[in-house]
N, C-alpha and C positions, 0 to 999 in steps of 0.2 A: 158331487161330494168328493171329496178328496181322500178316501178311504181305500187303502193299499189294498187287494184285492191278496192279491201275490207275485214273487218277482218273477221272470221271466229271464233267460240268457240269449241276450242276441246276440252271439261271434262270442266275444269274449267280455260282453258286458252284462251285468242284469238290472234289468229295465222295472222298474214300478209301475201296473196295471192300476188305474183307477178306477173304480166303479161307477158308472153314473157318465164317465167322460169319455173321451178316446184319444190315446196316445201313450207310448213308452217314455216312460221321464227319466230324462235324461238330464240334469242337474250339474249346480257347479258350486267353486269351492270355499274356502275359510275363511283365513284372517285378512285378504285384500277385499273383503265384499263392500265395508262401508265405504271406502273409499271410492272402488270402482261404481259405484251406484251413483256416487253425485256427480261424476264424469260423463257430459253429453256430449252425445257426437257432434265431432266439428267436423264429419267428412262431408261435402256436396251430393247429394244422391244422385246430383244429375252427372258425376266422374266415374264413369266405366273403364278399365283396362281396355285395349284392343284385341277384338277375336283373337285368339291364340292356335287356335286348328281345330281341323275335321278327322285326327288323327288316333286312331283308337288306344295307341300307345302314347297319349298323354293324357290318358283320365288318371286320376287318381285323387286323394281324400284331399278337399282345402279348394276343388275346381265348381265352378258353374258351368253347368247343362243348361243351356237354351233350347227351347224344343223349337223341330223347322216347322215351317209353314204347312206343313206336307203330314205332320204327326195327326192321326185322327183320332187317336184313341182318348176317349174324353178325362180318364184320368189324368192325363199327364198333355192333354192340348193346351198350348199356348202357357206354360212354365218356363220358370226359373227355377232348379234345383242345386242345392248346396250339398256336395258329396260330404258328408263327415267320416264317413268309412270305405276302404278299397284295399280290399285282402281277397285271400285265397278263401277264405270262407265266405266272403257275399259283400253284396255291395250296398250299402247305405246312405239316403240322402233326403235333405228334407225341402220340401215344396215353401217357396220365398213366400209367390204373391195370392195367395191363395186366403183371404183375407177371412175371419168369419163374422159375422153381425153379436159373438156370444163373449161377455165382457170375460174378463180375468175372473174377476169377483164370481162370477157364478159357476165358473167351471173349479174353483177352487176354494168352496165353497167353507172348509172344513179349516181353513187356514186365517187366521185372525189377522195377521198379515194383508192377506190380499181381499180385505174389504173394502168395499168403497174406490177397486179400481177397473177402470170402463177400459183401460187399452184393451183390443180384443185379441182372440184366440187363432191363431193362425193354423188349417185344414196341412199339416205334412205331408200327407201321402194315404195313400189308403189302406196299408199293412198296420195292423194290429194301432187300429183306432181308437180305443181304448187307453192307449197308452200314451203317457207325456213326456214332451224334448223343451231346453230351454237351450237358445244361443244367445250368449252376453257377450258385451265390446269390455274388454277392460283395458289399463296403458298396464297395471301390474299382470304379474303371474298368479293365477285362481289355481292355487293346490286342492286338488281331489277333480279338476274339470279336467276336461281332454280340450290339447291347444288343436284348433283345428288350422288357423293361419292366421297372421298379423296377430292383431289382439283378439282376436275373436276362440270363443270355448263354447264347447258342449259342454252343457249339464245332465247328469243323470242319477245322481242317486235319491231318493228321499229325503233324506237331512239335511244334504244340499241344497235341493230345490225351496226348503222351507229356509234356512239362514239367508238366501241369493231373496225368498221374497220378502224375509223379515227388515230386509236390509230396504226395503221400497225402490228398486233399482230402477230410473228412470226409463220410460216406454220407449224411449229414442234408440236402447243400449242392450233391452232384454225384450224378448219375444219370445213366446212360449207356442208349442204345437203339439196339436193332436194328432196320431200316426206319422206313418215313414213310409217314403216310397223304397221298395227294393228290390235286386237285380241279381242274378248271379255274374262273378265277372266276365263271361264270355258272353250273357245275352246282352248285357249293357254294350261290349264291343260291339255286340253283331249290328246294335240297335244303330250306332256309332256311323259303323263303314257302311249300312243303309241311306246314312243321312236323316238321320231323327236325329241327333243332335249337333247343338254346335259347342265348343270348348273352350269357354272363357275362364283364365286366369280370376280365382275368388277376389271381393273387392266389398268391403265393409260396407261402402255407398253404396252398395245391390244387396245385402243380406239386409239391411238396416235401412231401405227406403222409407220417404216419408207418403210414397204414393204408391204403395205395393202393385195396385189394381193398371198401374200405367208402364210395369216396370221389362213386362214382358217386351212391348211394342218398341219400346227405346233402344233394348237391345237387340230385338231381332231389326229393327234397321240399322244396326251398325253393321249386322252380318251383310247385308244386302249393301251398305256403302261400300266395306270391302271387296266384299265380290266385283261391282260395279267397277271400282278402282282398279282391282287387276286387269278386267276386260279391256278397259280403257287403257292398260296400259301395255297391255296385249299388242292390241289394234297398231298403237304408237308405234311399238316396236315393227310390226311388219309393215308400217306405213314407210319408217325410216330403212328396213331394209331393201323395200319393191325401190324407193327412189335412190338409195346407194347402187342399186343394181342397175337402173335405169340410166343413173350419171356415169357408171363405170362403162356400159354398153356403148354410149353417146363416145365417153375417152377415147373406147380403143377404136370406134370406127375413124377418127381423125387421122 
């Protein structure tokens, strides 16, 4: 049911707990909602940006965390995470592909709005499960949403969240989640310069897959063509160095 519990402050927001559900909602905003709701995505879900780094000094809010191969922790194994927050007070991020079997319609039970819709509920992370996030794609600016990148917004507050569903905002464009994963900013480094994650450049075609459950795999073999790539081109280089040296040796003995 969709019944405000009470709000909560994460950082510097306050999140609506629902009863019955799990997830901080995080809502979006006014007078562009009808429009941005009949706006489908034209992005390819299969067009990723290229790895960006392993560099703990380029996380920040608007980036994907790909989890390595090597992450065991079954919370966050084999993830895609979207930072919407990276301050001195904590870090905030919601879980892509984490798909659930539980429709719109029943987790929002309380909202006349979202009856009779089956898109499902997407699992963000395990912190305060309870609570509700909505990311929308819009081409306009959603006053009262936070722009996380490109057109893409967080939603959070209540009123929002109810005009963004009144508005029936195509499932291609809005996804709604229960909980957040979160981090303080030095354990997310630490997690970082371990090598638990990798740092991709945010990309609407990854927040907004049409196959969330395949989205992890796609990308973490891009990490692994890079990697490959450099090796390869590692090798090349001391291939062309050993025989520049070998040609030069052959020179001077003449």
């Amino acid at each position: 049911m969709l019944t405000a519990v009470r709000p909560r402050a994460v950082g510097k927001r306050v999140l609506w707990l629902l009863s019955g559900a799990a997830l901080a909602l995080l809502v979006a905003p006014a007078s562009p909602w009808a429009n941005a709701s009949r706006t489908r995505r034209a992005i390819s879900p299969a067009v990723f940006l290229p790895i960006q780094s392993r560099k703990a000094e380029d996380l920040g809010a608007g980036k994907l965390l790909v989890a390595s191969r090597k992450l065991g922790d079954p919370n966050f194994a084999e993830t895609v995470v979207l930072l919407v927050r990276y301050d001195a007070e904590g870090v905030v991020g919601l879980i892509l592909n984490r798909r659930s079997h539980v429709p719109l319609s029943r987790v929002l039970e309380g909202l006349k709005a979202a009856k009779g819709r089956s898109d499902p509920v997407y699992l963000g992370g395990p912190v305060e499960t309870s609570a509700v996030f909505a990311l929308f794609q819009s081409p306009a600016k959603l006053e009262g949403a936070e722009h996380i990148f490109g057109g893409v917004y967080l939603i959070s507050t209540k009123p929002l969240f109810e005009q963004a569903i009144s508005a029936r905002p195509d499932p291609g464009v809005f996804h709604v989640y229960l909980g957040y994963a979160g981090w303080t900013s030095e354990q997310l480094r630490k997690e970082v310069e371990l090598g638990a994650w990798f740092i991709f450049q945010a990309d609407a075609g990854a927040v907004f897959h049409s196959d969330p459950d395949s989205l992890w795999s796609q990308m973490i073999r891009k990490t692994e063509l890079k990697l490959a790539s450099h090796r390869e081109g590692d090798q090349a280089s001391w291939s062309n160095l050993e025989s520049a040296a070998i040609t030069g040796s052959f020179r001077s003995r003449r």
